[in-house]
C-alpha angles and dihedrals in degrees: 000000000000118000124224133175103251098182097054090057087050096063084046090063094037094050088048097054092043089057108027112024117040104033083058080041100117095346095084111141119229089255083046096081133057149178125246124179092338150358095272083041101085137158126196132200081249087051090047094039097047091047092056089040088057093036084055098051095045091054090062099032093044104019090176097048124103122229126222117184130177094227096039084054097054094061078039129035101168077066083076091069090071095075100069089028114045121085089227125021139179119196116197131192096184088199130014113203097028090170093064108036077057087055093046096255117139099221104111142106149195117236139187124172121188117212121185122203082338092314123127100226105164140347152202134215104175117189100209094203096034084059088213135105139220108213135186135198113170116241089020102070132239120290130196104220113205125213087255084057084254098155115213117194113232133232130176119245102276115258117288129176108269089262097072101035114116121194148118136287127183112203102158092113090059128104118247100269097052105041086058091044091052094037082058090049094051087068086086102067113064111244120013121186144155124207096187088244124099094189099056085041092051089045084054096058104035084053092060091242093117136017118224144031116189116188131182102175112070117214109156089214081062100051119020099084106043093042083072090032092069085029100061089036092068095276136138120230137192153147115260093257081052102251125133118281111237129194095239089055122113104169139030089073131228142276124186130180142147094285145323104285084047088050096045092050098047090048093057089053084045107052097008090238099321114126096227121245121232122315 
């Protein structure tokens, strides 16, 4: 596997968000926030600044590796090949949430994932005012890194019948009629919830306090991270016609859940035996 220097990576997203995110973090001016593609897609000057602030110190710390920004991708989509293609690759999502860090909610992250040859290989989920970050390095597990640098190993929420199972589920990107037929199915797990904010539901569920994440809409500085993240946590993952998520993907959406069986079982109450078409 390639190495990479994960720690370093991890100063880069801290020193970004130090000088870039929370000072901007309720004081956004009225020109400092903008629509995208909707209403609930937007991009703010601290989403734009940290991402070039990121983009600048890889460049110096990892001076072959590729960047992919979310921010970067959406002036230029042809940038999104590079993550099957490039030999190193950093995907960055400057600030995960962005609705809500707009609205002055603190539930928002900062989030890298590093892909070699189209290989998920490590991850970062940084919580800015937590001041901690979950990191992943496959084959070596998931830790929990604490503001005083105290490292905690990481293990999914052991399996439950679906019943029982709590979790989140972003269905936002689906059409009417689905999105009332699964919201119906969802009545069969015991707590769903979205925090509009893939990285702290990810951190959730890689830190075994809740038991499934269920995606429609692939964006690989989504999902890079916190696929390995449970992954590497115990978990099982998977897109929603049960083949495997790659890093290159960008439809067919993703289950997790704390293993297959689990999977398996969740998915049945979900789609009621359909394999589920693209997200």
């Amino acid at each position: 596997m390639t190495a990479f220097d994960i720690d370093r990576l991890c100063t880069i997203l801290r020193d970004a968000a130090r000088a870039e995110i929370m000072p901007r973090f309720r004081r956004l001016a009225e020109g400092d926030v903008r629509q995208k593609t909707s209403a609930i897609d937007l991009v703010t000057e601290a989403d734009e600044a940290a991402e070039r602030a990121i983009k600048a110190s890889c460049a110096m710390a990892f001076p072959t590796a590729a960047f992919i920004g979310e921010e970067s991708a959406a002036a230029d989509p042809s940038v999104l090949s590079a993550v099957g293609t490039a030999d190193l690759a950093i995907v960055v999502d400057p600030i995960d949430g962005t609705a809500n860090f707009a609205a002055g909610a603190p539930i928002f992250a900062v989030m890298a994932g590093i892909v070699a040859k189209g290989e998920t290989i490590a991850g970062v989920i940084y919580d800015p005012l937590g001041d901690d970050f979950l990191i992943v390095e496959r084959g070596a597990g998931t830790r929990l890194r604490r503001a005083d640098g105290f490292e905690l190993a990481m293990q999914m929420a052991h399996p439950v019948p679906v019943s029982d199972m709590v979790g989140f589920a972003s269905t936002s990107s689906l059409e009417p009629s689905e999105r009332r037929t699964l919201l119906g199915n969802l009545s069969g797990v015991r707590v769903v919830g979205n925090y509009r904010c893939a990285g702290h539901e990810y951190r959730l569920t890689g830190t075994g306090h809740t038991h499934f994440n269920l995606y429609f809409r692939l964006m690989p500085w989504d999902h890079l991270a916190g696929a390995l993240i449970v992954e590497e946590a115990g978990g099982y993952v998977a897109k929603l016609d049960g083949s495997p998520y790659r890093a290159s993907d960008l439809d067919g959406g993703l289950l997790c859940a704390p293993d297959r069986d689990s999977w398996k079982a969740l998915h049945e109450t979900l789609f009621q035996g359909r394999l589920q078409r693209e997200g």
